[in-house]
C-alpha positions as CSV (number, residue, x, y, z in Angstrom):
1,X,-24.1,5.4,28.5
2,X,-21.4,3.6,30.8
3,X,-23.7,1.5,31.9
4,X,-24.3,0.2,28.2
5,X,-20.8,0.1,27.5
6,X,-20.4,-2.3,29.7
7,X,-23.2,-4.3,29.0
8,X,-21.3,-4.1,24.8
9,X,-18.6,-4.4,26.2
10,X,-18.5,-7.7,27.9
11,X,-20.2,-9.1,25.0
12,X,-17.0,-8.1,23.0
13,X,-14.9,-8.1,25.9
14,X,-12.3,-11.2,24.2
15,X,-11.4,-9.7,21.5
16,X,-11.8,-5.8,22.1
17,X,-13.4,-3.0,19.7
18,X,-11.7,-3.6,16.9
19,X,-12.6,-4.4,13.3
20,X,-10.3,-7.6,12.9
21,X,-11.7,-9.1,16.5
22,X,-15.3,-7.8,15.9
23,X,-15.6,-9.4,12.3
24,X,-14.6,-12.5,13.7
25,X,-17.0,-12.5,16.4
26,X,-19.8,-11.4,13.8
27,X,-18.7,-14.3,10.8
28,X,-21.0,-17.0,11.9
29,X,-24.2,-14.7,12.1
30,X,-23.5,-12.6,8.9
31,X,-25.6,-15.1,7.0
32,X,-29.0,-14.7,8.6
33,X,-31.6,-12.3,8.0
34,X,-31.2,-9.9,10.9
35,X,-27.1,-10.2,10.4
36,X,-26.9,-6.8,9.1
37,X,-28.2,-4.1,10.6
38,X,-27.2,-6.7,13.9
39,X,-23.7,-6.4,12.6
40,X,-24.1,-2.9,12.3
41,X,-25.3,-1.8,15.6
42,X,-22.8,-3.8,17.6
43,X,-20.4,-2.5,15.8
44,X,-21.7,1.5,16.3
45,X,-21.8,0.5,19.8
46,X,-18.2,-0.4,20.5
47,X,-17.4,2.7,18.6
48,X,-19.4,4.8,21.1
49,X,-18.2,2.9,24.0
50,X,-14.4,3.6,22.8
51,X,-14.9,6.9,24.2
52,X,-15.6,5.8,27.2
53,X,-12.0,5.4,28.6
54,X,-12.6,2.9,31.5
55,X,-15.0,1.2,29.8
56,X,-12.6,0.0,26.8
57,X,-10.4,-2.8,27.5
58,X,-6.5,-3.5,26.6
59,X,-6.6,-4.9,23.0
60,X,-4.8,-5.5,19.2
61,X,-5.5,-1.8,18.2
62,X,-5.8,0.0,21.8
63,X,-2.8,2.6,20.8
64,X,-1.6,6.1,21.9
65,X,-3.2,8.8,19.1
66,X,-1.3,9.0,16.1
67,X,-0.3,12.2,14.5
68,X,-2.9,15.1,14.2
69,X,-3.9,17.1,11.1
70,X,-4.5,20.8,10.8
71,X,-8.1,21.7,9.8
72,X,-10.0,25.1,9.4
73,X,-11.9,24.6,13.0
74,X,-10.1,22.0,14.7
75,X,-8.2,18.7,14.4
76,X,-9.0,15.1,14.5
77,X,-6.6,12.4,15.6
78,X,-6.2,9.1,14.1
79,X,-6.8,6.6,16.5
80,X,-7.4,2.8,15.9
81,X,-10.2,2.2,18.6
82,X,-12.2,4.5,17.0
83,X,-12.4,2.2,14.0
84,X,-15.8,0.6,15.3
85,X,-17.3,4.2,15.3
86,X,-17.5,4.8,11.9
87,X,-19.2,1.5,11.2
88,X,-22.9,1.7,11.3
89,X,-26.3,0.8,10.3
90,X,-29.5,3.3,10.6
91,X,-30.9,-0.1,13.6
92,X,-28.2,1.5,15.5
93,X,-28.6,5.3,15.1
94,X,-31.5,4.8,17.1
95,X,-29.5,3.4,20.1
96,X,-26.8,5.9,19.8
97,X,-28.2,9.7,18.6
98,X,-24.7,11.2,18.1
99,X,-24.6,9.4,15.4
100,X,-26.3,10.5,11.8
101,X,-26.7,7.7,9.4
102,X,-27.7,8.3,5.6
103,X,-27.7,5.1,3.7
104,X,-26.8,5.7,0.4
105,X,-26.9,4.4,-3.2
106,X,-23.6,1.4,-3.9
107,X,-25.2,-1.6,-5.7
108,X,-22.0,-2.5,-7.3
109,X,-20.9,-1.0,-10.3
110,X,-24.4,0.5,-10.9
111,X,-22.9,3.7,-7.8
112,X,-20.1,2.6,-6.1
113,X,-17.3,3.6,-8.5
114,X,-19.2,7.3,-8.9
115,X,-19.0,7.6,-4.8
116,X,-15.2,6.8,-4.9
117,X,-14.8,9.3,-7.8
118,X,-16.6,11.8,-6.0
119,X,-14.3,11.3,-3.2
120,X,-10.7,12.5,-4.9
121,X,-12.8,16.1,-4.2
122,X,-12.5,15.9,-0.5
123,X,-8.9,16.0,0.4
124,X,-6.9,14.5,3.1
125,X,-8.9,11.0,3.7
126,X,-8.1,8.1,6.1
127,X,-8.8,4.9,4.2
128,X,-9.1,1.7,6.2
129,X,-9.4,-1.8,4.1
130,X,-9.6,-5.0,6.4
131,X,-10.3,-8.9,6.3
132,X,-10.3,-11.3,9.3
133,X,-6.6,-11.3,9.5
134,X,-5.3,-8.0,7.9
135,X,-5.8,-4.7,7.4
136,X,-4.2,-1.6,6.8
137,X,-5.3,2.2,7.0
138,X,-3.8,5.3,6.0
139,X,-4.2,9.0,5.9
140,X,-3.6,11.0,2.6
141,X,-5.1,13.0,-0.5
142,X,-5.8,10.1,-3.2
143,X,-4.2,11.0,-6.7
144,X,-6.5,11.3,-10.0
145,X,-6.0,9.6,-12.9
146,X,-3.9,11.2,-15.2
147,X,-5.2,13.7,-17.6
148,X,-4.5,11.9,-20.8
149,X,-6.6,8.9,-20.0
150,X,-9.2,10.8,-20.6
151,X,-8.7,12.0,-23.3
152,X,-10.2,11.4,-26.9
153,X,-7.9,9.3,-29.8
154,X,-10.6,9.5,-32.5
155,X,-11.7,5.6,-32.0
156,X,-15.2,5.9,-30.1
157,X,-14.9,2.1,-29.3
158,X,-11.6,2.6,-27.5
159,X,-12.5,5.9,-25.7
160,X,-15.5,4.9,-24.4
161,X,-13.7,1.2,-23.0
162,X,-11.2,3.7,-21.2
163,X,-13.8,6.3,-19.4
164,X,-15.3,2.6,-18.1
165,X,-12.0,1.4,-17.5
166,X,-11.5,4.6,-15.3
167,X,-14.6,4.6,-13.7
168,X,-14.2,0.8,-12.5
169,X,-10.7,2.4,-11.0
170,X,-12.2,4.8,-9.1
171,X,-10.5,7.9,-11.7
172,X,-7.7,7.4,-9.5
173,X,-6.2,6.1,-6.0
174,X,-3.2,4.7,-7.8
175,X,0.3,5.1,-5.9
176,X,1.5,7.2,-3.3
177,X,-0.3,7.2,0.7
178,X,-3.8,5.9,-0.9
179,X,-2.9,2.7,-2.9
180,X,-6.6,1.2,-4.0
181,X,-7.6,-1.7,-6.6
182,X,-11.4,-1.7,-6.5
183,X,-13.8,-4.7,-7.1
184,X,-17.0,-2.9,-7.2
185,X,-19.5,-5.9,-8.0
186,X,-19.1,-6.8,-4.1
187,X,-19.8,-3.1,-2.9
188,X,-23.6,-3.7,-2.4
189,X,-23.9,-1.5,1.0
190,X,-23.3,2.1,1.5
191,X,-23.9,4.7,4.5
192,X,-22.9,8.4,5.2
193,X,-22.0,8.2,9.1
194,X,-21.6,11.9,11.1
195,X,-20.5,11.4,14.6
196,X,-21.4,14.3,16.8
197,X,-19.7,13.1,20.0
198,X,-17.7,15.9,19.9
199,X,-20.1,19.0,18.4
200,X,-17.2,21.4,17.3
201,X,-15.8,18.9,15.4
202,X,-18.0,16.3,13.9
203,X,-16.4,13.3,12.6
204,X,-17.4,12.6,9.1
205,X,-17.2,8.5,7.4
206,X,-18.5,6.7,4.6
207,X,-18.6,3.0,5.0
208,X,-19.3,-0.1,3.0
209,X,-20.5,-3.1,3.4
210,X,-20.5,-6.3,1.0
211,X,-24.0,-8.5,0.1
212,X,-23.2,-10.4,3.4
213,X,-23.7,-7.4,5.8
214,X,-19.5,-7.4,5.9
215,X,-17.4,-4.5,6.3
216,X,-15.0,-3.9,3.5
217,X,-14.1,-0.2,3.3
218,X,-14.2,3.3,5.1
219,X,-13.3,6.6,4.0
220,X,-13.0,9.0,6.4
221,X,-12.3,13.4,6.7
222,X,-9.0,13.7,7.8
223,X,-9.9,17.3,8.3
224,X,-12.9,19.7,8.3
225,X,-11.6,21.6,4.9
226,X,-14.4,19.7,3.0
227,X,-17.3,19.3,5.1
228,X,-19.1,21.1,2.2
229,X,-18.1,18.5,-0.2
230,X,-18.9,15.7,1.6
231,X,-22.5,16.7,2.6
232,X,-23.5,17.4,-1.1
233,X,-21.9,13.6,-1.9
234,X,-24.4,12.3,0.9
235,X,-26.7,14.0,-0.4
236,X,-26.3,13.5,-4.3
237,X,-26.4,9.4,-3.5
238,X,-28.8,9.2,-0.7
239,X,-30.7,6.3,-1.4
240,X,-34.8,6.5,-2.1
241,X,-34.9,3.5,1.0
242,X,-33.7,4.6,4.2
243,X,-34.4,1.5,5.9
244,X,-32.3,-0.9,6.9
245,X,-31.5,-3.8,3.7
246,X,-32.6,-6.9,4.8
247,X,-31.6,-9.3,2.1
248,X,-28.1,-10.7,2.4
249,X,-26.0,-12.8,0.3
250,X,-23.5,-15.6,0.9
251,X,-20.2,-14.6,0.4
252,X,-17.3,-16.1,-1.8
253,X,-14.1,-16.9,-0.5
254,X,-11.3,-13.9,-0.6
255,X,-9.6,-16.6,-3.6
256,X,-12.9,-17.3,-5.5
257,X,-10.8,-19.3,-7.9
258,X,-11.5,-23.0,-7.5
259,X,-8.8,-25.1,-8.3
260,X,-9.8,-27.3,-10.6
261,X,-7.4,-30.0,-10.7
262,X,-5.8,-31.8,-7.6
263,X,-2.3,-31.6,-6.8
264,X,-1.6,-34.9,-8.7
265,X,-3.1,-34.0,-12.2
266,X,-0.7,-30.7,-12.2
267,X,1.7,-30.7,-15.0
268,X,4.7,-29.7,-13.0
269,X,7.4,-30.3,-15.8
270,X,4.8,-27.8,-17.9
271,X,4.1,-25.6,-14.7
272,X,7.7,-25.0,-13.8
273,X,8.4,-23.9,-17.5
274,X,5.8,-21.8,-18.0
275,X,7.3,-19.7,-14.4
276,X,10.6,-19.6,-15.6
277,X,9.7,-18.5,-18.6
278,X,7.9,-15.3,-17.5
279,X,9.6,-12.2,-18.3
280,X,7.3,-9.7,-15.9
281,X,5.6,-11.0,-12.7
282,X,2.5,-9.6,-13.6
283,X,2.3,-12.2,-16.5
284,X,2.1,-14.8,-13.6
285,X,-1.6,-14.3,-13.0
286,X,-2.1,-15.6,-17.2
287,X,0.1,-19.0,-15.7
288,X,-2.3,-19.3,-13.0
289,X,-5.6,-19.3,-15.2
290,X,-3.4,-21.5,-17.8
291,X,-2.7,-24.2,-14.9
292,X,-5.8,-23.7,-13.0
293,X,-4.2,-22.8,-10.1
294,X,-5.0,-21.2,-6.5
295,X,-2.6,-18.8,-5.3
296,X,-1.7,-21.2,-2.3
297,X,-1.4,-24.2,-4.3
298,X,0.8,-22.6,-6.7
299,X,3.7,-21.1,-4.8
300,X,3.4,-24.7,-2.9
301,X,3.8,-26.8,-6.2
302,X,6.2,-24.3,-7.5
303,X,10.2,-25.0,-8.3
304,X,12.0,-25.2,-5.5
305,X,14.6,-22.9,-6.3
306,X,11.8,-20.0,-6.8
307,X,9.4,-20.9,-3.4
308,X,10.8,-21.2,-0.4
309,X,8.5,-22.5,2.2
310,X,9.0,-19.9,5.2
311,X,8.8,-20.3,9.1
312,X,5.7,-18.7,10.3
313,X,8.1,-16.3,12.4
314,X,9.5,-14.8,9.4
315,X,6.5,-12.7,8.8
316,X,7.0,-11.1,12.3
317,X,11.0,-10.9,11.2
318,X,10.6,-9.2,7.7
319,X,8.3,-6.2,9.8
320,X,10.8,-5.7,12.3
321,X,14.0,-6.1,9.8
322,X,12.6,-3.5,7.3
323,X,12.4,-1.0,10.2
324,X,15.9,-1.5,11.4
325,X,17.3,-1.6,7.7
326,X,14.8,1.2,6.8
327,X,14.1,-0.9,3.6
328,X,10.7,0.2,1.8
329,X,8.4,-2.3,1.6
330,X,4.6,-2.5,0.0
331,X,1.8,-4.3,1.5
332,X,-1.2,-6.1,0.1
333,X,-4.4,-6.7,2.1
334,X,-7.3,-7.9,0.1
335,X,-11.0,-8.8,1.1
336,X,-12.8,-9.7,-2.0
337,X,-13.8,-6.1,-2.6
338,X,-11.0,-4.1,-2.6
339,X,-7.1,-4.2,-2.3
340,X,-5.0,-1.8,-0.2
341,X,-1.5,-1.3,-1.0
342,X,0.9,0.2,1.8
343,X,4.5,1.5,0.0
344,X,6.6,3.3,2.2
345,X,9.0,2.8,4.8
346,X,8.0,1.6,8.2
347,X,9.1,2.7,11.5
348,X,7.2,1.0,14.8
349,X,6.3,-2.2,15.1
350,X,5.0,-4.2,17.9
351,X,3.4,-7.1,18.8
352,X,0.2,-7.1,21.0
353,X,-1.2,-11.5,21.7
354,X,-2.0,-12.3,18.8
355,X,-1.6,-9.1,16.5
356,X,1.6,-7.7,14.5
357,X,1.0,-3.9,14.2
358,X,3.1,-1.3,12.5
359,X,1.9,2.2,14.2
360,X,3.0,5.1,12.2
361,X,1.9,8.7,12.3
362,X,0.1,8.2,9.0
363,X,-0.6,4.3,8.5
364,X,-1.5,1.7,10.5
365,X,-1.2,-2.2,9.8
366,X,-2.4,-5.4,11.6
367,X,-1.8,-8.9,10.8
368,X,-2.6,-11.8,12.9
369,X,0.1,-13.8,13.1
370,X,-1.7,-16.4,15.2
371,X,-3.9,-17.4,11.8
372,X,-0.3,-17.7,9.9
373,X,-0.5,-21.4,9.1
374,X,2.2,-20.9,5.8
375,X,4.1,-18.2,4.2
376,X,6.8,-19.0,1.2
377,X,9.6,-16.5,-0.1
378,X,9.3,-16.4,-3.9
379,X,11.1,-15.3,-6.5
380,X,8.9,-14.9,-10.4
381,X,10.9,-12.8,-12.7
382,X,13.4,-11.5,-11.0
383,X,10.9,-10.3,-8.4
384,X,11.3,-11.1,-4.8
385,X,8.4,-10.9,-2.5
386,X,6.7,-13.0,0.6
387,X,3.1,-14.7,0.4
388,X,1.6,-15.6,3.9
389,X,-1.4,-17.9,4.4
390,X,-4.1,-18.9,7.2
391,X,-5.2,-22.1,7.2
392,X,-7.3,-22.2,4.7
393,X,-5.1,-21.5,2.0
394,X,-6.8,-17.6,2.3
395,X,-4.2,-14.8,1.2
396,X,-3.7,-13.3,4.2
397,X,-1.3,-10.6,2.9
398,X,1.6,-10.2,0.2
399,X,4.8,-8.2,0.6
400,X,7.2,-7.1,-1.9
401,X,10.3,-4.6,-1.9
402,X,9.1,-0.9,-3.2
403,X,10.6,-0.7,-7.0
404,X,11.1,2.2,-9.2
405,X,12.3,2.8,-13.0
406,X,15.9,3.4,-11.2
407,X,15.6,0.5,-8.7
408,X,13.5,-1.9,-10.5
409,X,14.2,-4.4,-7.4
410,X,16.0,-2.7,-4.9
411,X,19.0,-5.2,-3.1
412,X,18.2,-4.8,0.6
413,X,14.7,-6.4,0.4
414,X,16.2,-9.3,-2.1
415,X,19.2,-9.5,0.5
416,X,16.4,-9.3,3.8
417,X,13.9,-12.1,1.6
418,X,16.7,-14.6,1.0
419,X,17.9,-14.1,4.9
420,X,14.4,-15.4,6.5
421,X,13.9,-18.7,8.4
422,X,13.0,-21.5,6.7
423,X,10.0,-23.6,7.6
């Protein structure tokens, strides 16, 4: 096995097992036929060769092993280089038997939303969302939706648009530790992985993959307290076709809104109105369709006195400010298929080459700093919050303060926000 690690290993040598250096590697052959189960394979690979100790070089997400959680036989440990392991394809369950792959039913809406629902019945989870530049993953039992959306008013129409409404939300995962916002038509891929490295305590992952053969999501047992529960999911959505898919999609850009007018046709006298005039930021999305605006184009074309273009060292400043100030902060990673919100207070954050990384005992949170070619300070309604781009004019990630009914935009992070370097 060493001698294969090696071999895996000095073909991903540069940018070490990780998911954010690995998808990067994998982008330019995603696209052709054998991309996939490819993808998959080299992925399961570095995963198998992160337990081989001298085998695994210094990387991004090489860390000490975050907290432990109690289980009923034993307990698992949370640590990033085993990220790669619970990425897999059946291709590679051939090359690496300690691993059990059941590919399952996702097809978009048609079974993905079900498999997340399913999920809320297995307890303490770590979730891991990622893109090329981001990512975040935590550990924590997902909350249901509450009771009452379920229940009947007396209008069939309406009751039946809220069950879909709460199906397309996964009936649940909003707030607290697991913070999701699903996009299910990209979830075409799904697989059931069991790692049996170690056999007393089998490590137990669902992981999905978008039309492109591209990793978007994992879910993994925190625990063994619902082994039980998770088999009868694998085996309720096992899909008719174990082999491996071979058709694969282009995929859209992360911002699959075109912006349909240049820079000069904007109506910035109209544009700037229509922000000031918002009264919630959420009503800024409705300016954006009004204008026909990308995200990046319009905090760029926005009033001056409401988006501040930002030094690209401010991203690595707000981290390390929010930990010394102990200022709550959320954090949005998005990759087309799902968003992952991080709202809590931070407490280690360092910086490894190219990588930002905030290490906790129960989250974990990369950005690449090195893609940051813009990031802007903006203010929409009163609401203060930090928008960082790569070159491309791709969201990279968002932060805002953590608000609350009491605290509806709590003074630290407006005072931290204003205080960051200007571009």
């Amino acid at each position: 096995m060493r001698g294969l690690c090696r071999l895996v290993l000095q073909r991903h040598g540069a940018i070490s097992n990780t998911f954010d250096g690995w998808i990067n590697s994998m982008k330019q052959s995603i696209h052709q036929l054998v991309a996939l189960p490819l993808a998959m394979a080299s992925a399961l690979l570095l995963g198998a060769c992160a337990h081989q100790s001298d085998a695994v070089p210094a990387g991004p997400n090489k860390s000490a092993v975050h907290a432990a959680w109690p289980t009923q036989q034993c307990s698992f440990s949370t640590q990033v280089d085993d990220w790669p392991s619970i990425t897999a394809g059946l291709a590679a369950a051939a090359v690496a038997p300690q691993f059990s792959v059941v590919r399952l039913q996702a097809e978009g809406v048609k079974s993905a939303p079900d498999i997340m629902a399913r999920v809320l019945d297995l307890g303490q989870v770590q979730v891991r969302s990622a893109q090329a530049n981001a990512s975040i993953s935590r550990v924590g039992i997902p909350n249901r939706l509450p009771e009452a959306w379920s229940r009947s008013s007396g209008d069939a129409a309406k009751d039946e648009a809220q069950r879909i409404s709460n199906r397309l939300n996964g009936s649940g995962y909003f707030g607290d530790k697991v913070d999701l916002r699903f996009r299910f038509p990209a979830w075409e891929y799904a697989f059931a992985l069991t790692d049996t490295s170690d056999a007393d305590c089998a490590r137990r992952s669902l992981v999905f993959f978008n039309a492109a053969g591209q990793l978007i999501h994992t879910v993994t047992l925190a625990n063994t307290s619902h082994e039980a529960d998770f088999d009868a999911l694998v085996q309720d959505f096992r899909h008719a076709d174990q082999s491996v898919p071979a058709k694969l999609e282009p995929v859209q850009a992360l911002d699959a809104q075109a912006a349909s007018v240049p820079d000069a046709q904007v109506d910035l006298k109209a544009y700037h109105e229509a922000w000031n005039a918002i009264d919630d930021v959420h009503q800024f999305n409705r300016v954006l369709r009004d204008f026909k605006l990308k995200r990046e184009q319009s905090v760029r074309l926005g009033p001056t006195d409401k988006a501040r273009a930002l030094a690209p060292a401010a991203v690595e400043e707000l981290l390390r400010s929010a930990v010394k100030e102990a200022i709550p902060i959320m954090v949005f990673v998005s990759n087309g298929a799902v968003i992952q919100v991080h709202g809590d207070t931070i407490h280690n954050v360092r910086a490894v080459g190219d990588w930002l990384i905030v290490d906790d005992p129960d989250s974990y949170i990369t950005i690449n700093r090195a893609a940051v070619h813009s990031a802007w300070a903006i203010e929409r309604a009163g609401v203060y919050s930090v928008d960082v781009f790569d070159g491309q004019a791709q969201l990279i990630a968002s932060f805002f303060g953590v608000r609350s009914k009491d605290n509806p935009e709590p003074a630290p992070w407006i005072n931290l926000v204003k205080r960051l370097p200007a571009q």
